[in-house]
C-alpha positions, 0 to 999 in steps of 0.5 A: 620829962627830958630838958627837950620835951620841955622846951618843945612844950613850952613852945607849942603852948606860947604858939597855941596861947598867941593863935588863940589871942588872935593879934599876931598873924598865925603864920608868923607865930609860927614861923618864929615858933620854929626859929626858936627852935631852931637856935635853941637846937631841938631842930637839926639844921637840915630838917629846918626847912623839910616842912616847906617841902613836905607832901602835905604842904604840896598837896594843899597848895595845888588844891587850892590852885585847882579850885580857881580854876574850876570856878574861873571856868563858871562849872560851878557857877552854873550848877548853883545857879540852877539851885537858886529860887528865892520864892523857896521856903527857907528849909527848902532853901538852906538844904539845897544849898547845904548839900551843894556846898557839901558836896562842893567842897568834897572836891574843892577847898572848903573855904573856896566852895564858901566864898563862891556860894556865899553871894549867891546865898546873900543875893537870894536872901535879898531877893526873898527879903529874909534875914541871910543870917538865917542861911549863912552859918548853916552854908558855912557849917555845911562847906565844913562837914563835906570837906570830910568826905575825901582826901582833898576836902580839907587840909586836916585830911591831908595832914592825917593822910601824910602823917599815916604815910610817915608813921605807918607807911602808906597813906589814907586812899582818896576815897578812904574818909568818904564813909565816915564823911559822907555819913556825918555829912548827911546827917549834919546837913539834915540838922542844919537844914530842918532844926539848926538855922531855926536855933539862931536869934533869927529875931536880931539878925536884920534881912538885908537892906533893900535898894543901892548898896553902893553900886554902880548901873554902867551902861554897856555894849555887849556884841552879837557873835556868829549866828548858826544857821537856823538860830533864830535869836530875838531880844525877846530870848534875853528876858529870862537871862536878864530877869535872872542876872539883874540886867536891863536890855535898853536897845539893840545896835545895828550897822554902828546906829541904835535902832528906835522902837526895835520889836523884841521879836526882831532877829539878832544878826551877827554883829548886833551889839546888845545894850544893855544896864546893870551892875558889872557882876549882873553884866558879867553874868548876863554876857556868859549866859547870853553867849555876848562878847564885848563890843568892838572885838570886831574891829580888833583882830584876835579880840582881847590877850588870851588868859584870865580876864577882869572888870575893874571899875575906875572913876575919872578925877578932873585933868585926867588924860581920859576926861573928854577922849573917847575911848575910840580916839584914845585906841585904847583897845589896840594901844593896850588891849583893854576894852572900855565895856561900860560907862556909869553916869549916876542914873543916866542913859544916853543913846550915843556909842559907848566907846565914841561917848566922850567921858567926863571927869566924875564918870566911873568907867568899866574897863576889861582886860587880863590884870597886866594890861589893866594896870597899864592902861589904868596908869596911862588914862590916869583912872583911879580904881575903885578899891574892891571892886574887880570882878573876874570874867567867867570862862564859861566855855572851859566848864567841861574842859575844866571838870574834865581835866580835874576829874581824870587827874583824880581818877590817875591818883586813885587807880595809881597811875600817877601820885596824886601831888604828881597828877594834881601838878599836872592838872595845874599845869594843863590848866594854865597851858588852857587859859584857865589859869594865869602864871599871876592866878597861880600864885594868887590862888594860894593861902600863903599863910597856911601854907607858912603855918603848916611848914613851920609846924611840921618839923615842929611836930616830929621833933615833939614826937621824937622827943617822946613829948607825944608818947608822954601826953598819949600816956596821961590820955590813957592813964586817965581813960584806965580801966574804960573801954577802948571806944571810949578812949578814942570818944576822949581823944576825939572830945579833946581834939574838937576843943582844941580846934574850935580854938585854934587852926585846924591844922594845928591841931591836927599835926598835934593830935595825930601823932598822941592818937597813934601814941594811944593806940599802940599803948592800948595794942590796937589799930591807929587807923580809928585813931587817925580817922578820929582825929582827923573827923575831931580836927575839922569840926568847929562849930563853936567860935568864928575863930575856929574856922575860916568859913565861919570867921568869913560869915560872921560879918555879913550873918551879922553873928556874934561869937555867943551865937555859934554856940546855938547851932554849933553845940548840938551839931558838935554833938551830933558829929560825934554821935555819928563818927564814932560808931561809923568809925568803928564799923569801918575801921575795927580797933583790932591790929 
């Protein structure tokens, strides 16, 4: 073993060693993992910084920007929602949702497909007063396996896709891991569906708590917009929507007075305004699938700035500049361009305007606008934001728009018209210039610690391959596998590499397989791709630990999960995977050069 190789090693296992411990964020370990590479010299100073700007670094980024987009447009939204019933039995339920969330992630991130579908889960939970444990792990499970199905699904394919493209010259297609994906998918999301959630201690895992949970009921105006001729709206159309979002419809506002005892038969003109009760979540849903807008766009032209637009929720101290000012006196929707949607006073309701109410120190107002002029406005009224508690306003208008766009970027990387960071790149760039996406979004959208963890292991990765570090432990994997037959070679690899990746990054362990899975093949005289496709099946799935994944580390806490509990319906799905991978694998991809 070369002084090199050595070095290298060393440093790979004190970065797998600090990752599995879990103190020291994974991105800053690897990032000095690098710099120590870098002033002991097995880096070359102008390949210290290439894996900032390597494709697989590109592509993940754009990914995960895209996915914002296409849930701040409510497509996706609006498909779960049709989804949901929470009379449904639990298998019914569970497999819905974990082929939706399969399918999801096929393409968006996996983690994003998560974190959209996890409060609905939690809120039919709530609804059927079932132990969302029961549905959490196998939603999570599910985002993972579908991640598998195409090139963008999740990073591990990418990575495996750029690594071929180094190492053999071209790259996995998008739809290249779609039928080994879509074959573990399937039968995965059986097993989670119709036996895996029943081997959780469904017994320990508590149904969430039925009544307040912390949240605020506002009082909000929501304005009738341009009525079709012939559209005959009554509050009465409402009942449904309302009944879906958690909202109560309290009255209807005509010619700036409160009509008493209105018939919810009365048509809806232009210019009614809708009162209406609820959380900002149920409002916000209520207004999109309503077709509402906010009160008082009447009386400003244009309405509020084009762009990405929240909720924030502010509660007033005593001395505040807004204590006893009316939203109305204060202008405050033509000095900064933020409107005043709701005011919550506990448990009380008034019939007075919400913008002529004058606001008392205590009351907790709901304020919406893009994120710059809430933070100016914000300051200015001297409110004090309520610390997670912003909830980003849906452009339901924009789905088709949205899906569209995405779907023909995907289309011009696959037929080869355009690469496809270049056509994802554009999408972006399409969907900013569409107000889908703000210039902060953007930013905001990515998982800046993968990405500094990916950049900094990349030239880590090929100074190990070029040291002959990954031929060395290619050469123990076959020396321990001599005389076995060569699916069982590539059964060994895939074993070791989901092992590693319960325990570590995902990434990780696949820019540290690939290149031994290559090693192995061309020591055995076979083909990589079984190998790379192995590796990159392997490197996705951890079932096994909450740290394996993020999905799985994001549902621990409300599943009310402990680390043992993983293995309940990891294990056997673990199993599974390689049970139907590896003969997929061999059927698609012959082992023979």
């Amino acid at each position: 073993m070369t002084l090199d190789i050595a070095l290298l090693s060393a440093l790979f296992l004190g970065v797998f060693g600090f990752l599995i411990h879990g103190r020291f964020r994974y991105d800053l370990v690897a990032f000095t993992a690098l710099v120590v590479a870098g002033l002991l010299g097995l880096i070359p100073y102008e390949k210290f910084f290439s894996g900032f700007g390597h494709g697989a670094v590109a592509v993940i980024a754009l990914v995960l920007i895209l996915s914002r987009g296409l849930i701040n447009s409510g497509a996706v939204e609006w498909t779960a929602g049709r989804l949901l019933d929470h009379e449904r039995p639990v298998s019914a339920h569970i497999g819905l949702m974990a082929a939706f969330s399969a399918a999801l992630s096929a393409v968006i991130n996996n983690v994003a497909a998560l974190a959209l579908l996890m409060p609905l889960d939690i809120e039919a939970a709530r609804r059927a007063g079932r132990a969302v444990g029961a549905s959490l792990m196998p939603l999570s499970f599910a985002s993972i396996l579908g991640g598998m199905i195409t090139l963008i699904g999740t990073p591990p394919n990418i990575v495996i896709s750029q690594y071929r493209q180094d190492a053999l010259g071209a790259p996995f297609a998008m739809f290249d891991f779609a039928p080994v994906g879509l074959a573990v998918a399937a039968v995965g999301v059986a097993f989670t569906a119709l036996i895996g959630w029943r081997l959780l201690p469904l017994s320990r895992l508590q149904a969430p708590a039925e009544g307040d949970d912390g949240a605020a009921f506002y009082i909000a105006e929501l304005a009738v917009g341009p009525v079709e001729e012939g559209d005959e709206r009554r509050p009465s159309a409402f009942d449904p929507i309302a009944e879906e979002t958690d909202v109560n419809v309290l009255g209807l506002i005509r010619d700036s007075r409160r009509l008493t005892g209105f018939s919810r038969l009365e048509p809806i003109r232009e210019g009614d305004v809708v009162v209406v009760e609820g959380e900002p979540k149920s409002i916000e849903a209520f207004m999109g699938k309503a077709r509402l807008g906010f009160a008082g766009a009447e009386r400003h032209e244009g309405g509020l700035a084009e762009g990405a637009l929240s909720l924030i929720e502010a509660i007033v101290p005593q001395d505040a500049p807004l204590q006893g000012r009316t939203a109305l006196g204060l202008g405050l929707l033509g000095r900064f361009d933020v409107a005043l949607l709701g005011v919550s006073r506990g448990r009380e309701r008034f019939r007075k305007r919400v913008r002529e109410l004058p606001i008392r120190a205590g009351d907790v107002v709901l304020l919406l606008g893009t994120p710059q002029r809430l933070a100016a406005a914000v300051a200015h009224l001297g409110v004090l934001p309520l610390e997670g508690r912003r909830t980003d306003v849906l452009q339901r208008d924009k789905a088709r728009l949205a899906a569209g766009l995405f779907f023909a970027a995907i289309l011009a990387a696959v037929s080869g018209f355009a690469a496809l960071p270049v056509a994802l790149a554009a999408c972006v760039v399409a969907y900013v210039a569409t107000g889908l996406l703000s210039g902060r979004e953007v930013y905001a959208a990515v998982d800046w610690k993968v990405i500094v963890l990916l950049a900094s292991l990349i030239p880590l990765g090929e100074a190990f391959e070029a040291s002959g570090g990954a031929q060395l432990i290619a050469d123990q994997v076959v020396a321990a596998t001599s005389g076995l037959p060569p699916w069982a070679v590539l059964l060994t690899l895939m074993v070791l590499t989901m092992t590693l990746s319960d325990f570590l990054n995902n990434v990780a362990t696949a820019l540290l397989a690939a290149p031994i899975g290559v090693e192995v093949a061309r020591a055995l005289n076979l083909s990589a791709d079984p190998f790379l496709m192995g590796v990159a099946v392997a490197a996705s799935c951890a079932f096994l630990t909450p740290i394996g994944h993020k999905n799985n580390t994001i549902v621990m806490g409300p599943g009310g999960y402990r680390f043992q509990d993983y293995w309940c319906m990891g294990l056997p799905l673990e199993l599974i995977v390689l049970a139907v991978a590896l003969p997929t694998i061999l059927w698609v991809w012959p082992m023979t050069s």
